[in-house]
N, CA, C and O atoms as a GROMACS GRO file, in nm:
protein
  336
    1UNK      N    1   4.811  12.542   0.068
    1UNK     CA    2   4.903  12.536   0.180
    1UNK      C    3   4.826  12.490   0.304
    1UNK      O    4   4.719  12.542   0.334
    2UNK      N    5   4.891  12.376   0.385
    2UNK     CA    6   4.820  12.345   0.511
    2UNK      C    7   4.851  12.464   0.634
    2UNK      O    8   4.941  12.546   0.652
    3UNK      N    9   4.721  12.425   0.710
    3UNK     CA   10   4.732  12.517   0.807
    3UNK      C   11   4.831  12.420   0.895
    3UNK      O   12   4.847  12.298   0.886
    4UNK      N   13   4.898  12.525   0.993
    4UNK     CA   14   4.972  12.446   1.111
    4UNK      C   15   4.950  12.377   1.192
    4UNK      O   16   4.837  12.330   1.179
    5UNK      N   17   4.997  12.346   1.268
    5UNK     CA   18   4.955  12.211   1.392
    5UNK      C   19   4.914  12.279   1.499
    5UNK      O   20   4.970  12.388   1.499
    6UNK      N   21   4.833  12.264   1.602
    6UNK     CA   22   4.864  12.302   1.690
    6UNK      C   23   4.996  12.210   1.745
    6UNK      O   24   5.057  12.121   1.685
    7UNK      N   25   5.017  12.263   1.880
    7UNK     CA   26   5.126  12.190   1.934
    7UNK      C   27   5.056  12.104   2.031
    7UNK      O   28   4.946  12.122   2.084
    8UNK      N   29   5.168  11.977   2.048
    8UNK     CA   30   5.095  11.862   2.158
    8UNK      C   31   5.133  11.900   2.277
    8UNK      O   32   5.240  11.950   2.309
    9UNK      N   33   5.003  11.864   2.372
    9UNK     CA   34   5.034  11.917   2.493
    9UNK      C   35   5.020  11.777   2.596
    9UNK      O   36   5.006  11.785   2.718
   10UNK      N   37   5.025  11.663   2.526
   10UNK     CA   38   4.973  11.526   2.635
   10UNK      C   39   5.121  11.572   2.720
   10UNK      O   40   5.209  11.646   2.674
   11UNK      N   41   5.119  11.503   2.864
   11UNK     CA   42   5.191  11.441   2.963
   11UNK      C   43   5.253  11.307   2.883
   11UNK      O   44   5.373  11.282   2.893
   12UNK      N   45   5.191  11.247   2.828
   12UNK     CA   46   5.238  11.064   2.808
   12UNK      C   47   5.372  11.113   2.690
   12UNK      O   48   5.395  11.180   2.590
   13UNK      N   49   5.416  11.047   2.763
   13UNK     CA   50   5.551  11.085   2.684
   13UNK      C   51   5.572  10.986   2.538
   13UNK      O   52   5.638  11.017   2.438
   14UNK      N   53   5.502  10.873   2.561
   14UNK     CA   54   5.486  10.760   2.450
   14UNK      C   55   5.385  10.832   2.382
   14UNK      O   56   5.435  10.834   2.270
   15UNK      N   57   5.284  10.890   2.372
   15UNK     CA   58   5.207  10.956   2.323
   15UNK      C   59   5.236  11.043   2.228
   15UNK      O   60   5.196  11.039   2.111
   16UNK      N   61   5.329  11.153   2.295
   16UNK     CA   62   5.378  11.235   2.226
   16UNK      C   63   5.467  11.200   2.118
   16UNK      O   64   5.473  11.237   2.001
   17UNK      N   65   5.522  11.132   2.175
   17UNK     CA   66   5.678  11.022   2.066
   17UNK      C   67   5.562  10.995   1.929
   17UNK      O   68   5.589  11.020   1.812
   18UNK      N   69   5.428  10.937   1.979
   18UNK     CA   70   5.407  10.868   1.852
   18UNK      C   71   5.317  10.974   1.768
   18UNK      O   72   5.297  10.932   1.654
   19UNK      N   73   5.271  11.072   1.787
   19UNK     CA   74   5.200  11.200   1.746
   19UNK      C   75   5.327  11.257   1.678
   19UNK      O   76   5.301  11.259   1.557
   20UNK      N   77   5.427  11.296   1.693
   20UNK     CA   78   5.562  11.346   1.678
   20UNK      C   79   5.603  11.287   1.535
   20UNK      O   80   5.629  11.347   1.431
   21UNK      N   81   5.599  11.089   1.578
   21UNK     CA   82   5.608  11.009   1.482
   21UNK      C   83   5.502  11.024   1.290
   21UNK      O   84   5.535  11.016   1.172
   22UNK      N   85   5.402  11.042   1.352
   22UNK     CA   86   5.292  11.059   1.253
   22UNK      C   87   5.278  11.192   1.182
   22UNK      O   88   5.231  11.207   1.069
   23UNK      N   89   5.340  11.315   1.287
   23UNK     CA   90   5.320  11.424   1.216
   23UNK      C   91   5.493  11.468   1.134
   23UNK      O   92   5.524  11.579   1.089
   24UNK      N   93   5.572  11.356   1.136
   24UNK     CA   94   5.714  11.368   1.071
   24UNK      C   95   5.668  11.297   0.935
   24UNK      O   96   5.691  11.344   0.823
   25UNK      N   97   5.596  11.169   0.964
   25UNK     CA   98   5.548  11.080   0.848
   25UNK      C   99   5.487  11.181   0.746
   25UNK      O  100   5.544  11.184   0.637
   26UNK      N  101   5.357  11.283   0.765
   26UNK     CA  102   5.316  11.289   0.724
   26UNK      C  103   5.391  11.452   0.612
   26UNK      O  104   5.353  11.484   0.500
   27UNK      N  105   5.492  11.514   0.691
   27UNK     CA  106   5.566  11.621   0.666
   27UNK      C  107   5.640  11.537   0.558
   27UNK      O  108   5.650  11.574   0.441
   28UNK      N  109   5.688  11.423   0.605
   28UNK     CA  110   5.757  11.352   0.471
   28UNK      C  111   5.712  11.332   0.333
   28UNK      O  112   5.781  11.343   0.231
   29UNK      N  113   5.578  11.297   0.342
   29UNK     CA  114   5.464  11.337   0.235
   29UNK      C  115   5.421  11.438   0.154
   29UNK      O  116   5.378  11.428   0.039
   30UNK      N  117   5.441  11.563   0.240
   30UNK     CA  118   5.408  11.678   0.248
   30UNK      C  119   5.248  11.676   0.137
   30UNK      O  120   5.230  11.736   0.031
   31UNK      N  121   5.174  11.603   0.197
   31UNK     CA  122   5.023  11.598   0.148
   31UNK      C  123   4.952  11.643   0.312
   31UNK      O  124   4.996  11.620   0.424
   32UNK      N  125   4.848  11.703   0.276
   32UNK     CA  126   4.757  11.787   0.381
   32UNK      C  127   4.679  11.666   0.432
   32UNK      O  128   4.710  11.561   0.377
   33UNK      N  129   4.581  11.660   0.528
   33UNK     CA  130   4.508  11.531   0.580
   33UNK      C  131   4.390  11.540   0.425
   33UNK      O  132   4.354  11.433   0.376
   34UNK      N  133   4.369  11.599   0.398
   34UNK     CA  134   4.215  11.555   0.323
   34UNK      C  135   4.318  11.456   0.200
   34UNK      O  136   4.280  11.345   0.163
   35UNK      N  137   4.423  11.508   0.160
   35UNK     CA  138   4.498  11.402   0.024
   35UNK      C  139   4.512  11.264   0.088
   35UNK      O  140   4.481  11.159   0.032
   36UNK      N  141   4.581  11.280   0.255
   36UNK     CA  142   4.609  11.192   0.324
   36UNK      C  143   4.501  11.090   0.354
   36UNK      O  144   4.526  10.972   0.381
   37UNK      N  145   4.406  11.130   0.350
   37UNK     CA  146   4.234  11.043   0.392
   37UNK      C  147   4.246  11.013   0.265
   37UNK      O  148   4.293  10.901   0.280
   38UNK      N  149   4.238  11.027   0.142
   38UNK     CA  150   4.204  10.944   0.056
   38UNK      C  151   4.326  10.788   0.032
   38UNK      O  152   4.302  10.669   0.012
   39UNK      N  153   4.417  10.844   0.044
   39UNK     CA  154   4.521  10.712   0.039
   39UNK      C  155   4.512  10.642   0.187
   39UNK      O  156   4.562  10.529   0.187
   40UNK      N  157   4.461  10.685   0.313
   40UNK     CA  158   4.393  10.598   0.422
   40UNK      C  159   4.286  10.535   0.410
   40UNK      O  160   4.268  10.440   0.486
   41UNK      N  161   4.208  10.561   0.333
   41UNK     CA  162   4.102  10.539   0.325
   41UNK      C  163   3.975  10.553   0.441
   41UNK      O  164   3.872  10.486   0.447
   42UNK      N  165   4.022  10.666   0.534
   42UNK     CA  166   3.946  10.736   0.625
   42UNK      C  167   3.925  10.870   0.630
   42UNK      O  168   4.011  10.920   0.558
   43UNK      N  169   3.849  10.964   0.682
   43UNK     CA  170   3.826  11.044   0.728
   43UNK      C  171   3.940  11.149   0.745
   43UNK      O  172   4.027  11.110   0.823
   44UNK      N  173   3.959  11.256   0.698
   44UNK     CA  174   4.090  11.337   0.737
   44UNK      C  175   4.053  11.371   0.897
   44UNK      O  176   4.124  11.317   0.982
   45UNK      N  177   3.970  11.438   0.928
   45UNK     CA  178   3.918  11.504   1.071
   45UNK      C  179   3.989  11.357   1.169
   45UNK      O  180   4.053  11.381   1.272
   46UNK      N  181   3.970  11.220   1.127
   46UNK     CA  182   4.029  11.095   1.220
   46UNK      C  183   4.176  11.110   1.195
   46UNK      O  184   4.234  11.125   1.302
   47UNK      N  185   4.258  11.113   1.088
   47UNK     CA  186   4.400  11.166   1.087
   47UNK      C  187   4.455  11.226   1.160
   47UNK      O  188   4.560  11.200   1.218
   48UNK      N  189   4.343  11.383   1.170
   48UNK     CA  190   4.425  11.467   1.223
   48UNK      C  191   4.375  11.472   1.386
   48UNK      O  192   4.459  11.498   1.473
   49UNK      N  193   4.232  11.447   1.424
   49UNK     CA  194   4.296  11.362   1.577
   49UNK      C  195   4.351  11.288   1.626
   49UNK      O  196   4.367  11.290   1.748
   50UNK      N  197   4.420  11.154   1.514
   50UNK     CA  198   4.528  11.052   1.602
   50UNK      C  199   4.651  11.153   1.562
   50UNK      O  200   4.743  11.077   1.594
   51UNK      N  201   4.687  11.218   1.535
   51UNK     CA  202   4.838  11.317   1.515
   51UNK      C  203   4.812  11.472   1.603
   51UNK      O  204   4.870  11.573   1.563
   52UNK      N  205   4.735  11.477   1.704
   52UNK     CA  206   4.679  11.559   1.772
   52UNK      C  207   4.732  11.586   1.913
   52UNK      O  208   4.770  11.689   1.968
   53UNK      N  209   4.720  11.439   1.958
   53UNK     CA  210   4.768  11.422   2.127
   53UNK      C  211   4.705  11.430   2.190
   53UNK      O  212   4.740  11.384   2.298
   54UNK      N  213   4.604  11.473   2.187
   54UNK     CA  214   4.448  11.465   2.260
   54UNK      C  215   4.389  11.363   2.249
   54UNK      O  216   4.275  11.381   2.292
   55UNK      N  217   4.407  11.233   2.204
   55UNK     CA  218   4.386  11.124   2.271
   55UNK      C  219   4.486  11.007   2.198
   55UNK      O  220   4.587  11.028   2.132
   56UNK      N  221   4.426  10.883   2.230
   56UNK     CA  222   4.522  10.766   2.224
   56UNK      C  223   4.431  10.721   2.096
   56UNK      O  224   4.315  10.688   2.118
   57UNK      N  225   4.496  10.719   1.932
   57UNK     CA  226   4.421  10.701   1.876
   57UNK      C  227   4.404  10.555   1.871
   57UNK      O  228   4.447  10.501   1.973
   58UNK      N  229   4.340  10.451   1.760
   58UNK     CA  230   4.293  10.385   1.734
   58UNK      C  231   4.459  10.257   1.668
   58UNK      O  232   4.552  10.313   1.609
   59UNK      N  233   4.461  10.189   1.679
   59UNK     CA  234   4.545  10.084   1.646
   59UNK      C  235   4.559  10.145   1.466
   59UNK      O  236   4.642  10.219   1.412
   60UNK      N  237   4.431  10.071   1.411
   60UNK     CA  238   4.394  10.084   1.277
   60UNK      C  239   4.426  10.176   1.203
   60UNK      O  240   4.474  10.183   1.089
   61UNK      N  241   4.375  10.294   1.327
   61UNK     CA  242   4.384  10.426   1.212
   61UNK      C  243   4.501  10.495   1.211
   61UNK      O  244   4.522  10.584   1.129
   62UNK      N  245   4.617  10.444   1.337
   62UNK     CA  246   4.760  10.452   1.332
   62UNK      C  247   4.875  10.386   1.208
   62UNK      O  248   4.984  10.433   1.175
   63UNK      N  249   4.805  10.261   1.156
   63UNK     CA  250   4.854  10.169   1.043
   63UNK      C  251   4.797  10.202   0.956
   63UNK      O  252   4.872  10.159   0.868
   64UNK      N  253   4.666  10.277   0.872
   64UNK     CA  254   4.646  10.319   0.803
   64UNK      C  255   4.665  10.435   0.727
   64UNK      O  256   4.641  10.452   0.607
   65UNK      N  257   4.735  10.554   0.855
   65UNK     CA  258   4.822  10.673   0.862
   65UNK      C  259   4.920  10.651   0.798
   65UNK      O  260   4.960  10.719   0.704
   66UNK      N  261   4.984  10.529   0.854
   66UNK     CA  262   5.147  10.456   0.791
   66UNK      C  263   5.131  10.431   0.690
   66UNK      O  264   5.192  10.499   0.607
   67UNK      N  265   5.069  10.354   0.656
   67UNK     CA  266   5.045  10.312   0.503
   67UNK      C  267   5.024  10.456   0.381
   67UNK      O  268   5.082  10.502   0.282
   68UNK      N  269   4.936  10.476   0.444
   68UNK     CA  270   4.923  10.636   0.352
   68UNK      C  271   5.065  10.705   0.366
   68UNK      O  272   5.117  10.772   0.277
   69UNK      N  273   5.081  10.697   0.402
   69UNK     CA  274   5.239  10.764   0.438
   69UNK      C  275   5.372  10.713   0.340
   69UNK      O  276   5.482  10.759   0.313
   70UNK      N  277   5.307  10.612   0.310
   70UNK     CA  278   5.441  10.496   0.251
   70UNK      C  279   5.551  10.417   0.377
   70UNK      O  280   5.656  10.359   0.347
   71UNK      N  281   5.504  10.431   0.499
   71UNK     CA  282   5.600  10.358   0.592
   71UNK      C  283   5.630  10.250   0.532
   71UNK      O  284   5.557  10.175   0.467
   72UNK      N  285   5.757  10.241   0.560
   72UNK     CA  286   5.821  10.073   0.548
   72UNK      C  287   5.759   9.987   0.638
   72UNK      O  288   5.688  10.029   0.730
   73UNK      N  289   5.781   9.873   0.620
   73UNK     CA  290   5.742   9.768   0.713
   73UNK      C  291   5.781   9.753   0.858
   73UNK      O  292   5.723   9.702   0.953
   74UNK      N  293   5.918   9.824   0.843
   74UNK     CA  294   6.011   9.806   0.993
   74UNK      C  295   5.909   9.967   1.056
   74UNK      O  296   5.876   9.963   1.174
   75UNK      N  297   5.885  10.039   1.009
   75UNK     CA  298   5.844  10.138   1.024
   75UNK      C  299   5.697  10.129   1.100
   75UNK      O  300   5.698  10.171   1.216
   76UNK      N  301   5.604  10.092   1.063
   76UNK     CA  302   5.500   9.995   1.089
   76UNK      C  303   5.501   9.915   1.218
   76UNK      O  304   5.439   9.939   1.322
   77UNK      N  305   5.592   9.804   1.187
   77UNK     CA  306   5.649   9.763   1.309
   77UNK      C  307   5.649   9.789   1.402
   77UNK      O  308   5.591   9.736   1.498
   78UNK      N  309   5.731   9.900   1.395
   78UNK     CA  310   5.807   9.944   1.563
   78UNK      C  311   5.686  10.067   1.624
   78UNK      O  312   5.687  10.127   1.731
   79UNK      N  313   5.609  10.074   1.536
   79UNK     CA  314   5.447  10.202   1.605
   79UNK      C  315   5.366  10.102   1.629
   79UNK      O  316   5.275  10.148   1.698
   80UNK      N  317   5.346   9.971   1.608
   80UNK     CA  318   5.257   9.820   1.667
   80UNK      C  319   5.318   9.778   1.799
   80UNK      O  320   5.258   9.718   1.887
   81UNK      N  321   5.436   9.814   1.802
   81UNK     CA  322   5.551   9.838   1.952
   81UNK      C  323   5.525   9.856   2.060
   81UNK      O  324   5.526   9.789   2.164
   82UNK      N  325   5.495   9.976   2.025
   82UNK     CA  326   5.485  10.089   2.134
   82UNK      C  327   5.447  10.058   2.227
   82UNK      O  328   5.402   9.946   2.202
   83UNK      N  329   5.426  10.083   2.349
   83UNK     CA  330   5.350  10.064   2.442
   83UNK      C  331   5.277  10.245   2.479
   83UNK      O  332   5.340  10.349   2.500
   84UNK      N  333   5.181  10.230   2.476
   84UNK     CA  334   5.115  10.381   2.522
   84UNK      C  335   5.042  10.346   2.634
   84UNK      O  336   4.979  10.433   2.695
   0.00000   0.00000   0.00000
């Protein structure tokens, strides 16, 4: 069983939207970050600081989240969008 999230505490409201975004993706999965790092092919500890809110993660490791995730393409898409 995964442990819980903390909760996000950024101001950036695009921030939060997309932390929000990543930690719904990944509930959809319902795989923990270390299962999740292997189908990213990164680091769980980098997962679970771009789904954190404590900072603005990385382009890459936002599309590699997705992918592990199974996002659709439109899905993908619209988090390359964003403006943060």
């Amino acid at each position: 069983m995964c442990r819980p999230e903390s909760p996000i505490t950024t101001s950036n409201k695009a921030l939060r939207e997309l932390q929000e975004w990543l930690r719904e993706m990944r509930n959809r999965t319902g795989l923990g970050y270390r299962a999740l790092s292997v189908r990213a092919g990164c680091h769980a500890t980098t997962l679970q600081r771009a789904a954190s809110g404590d900072t603005v993660p990385k382009l890459q490791t936002v599309l590699s989240y997705a992918r592990a995730c199974d996002a659709s393409p439109e899905e993908t898409t619209s988090v390359e969008a964003r403006p943060l």
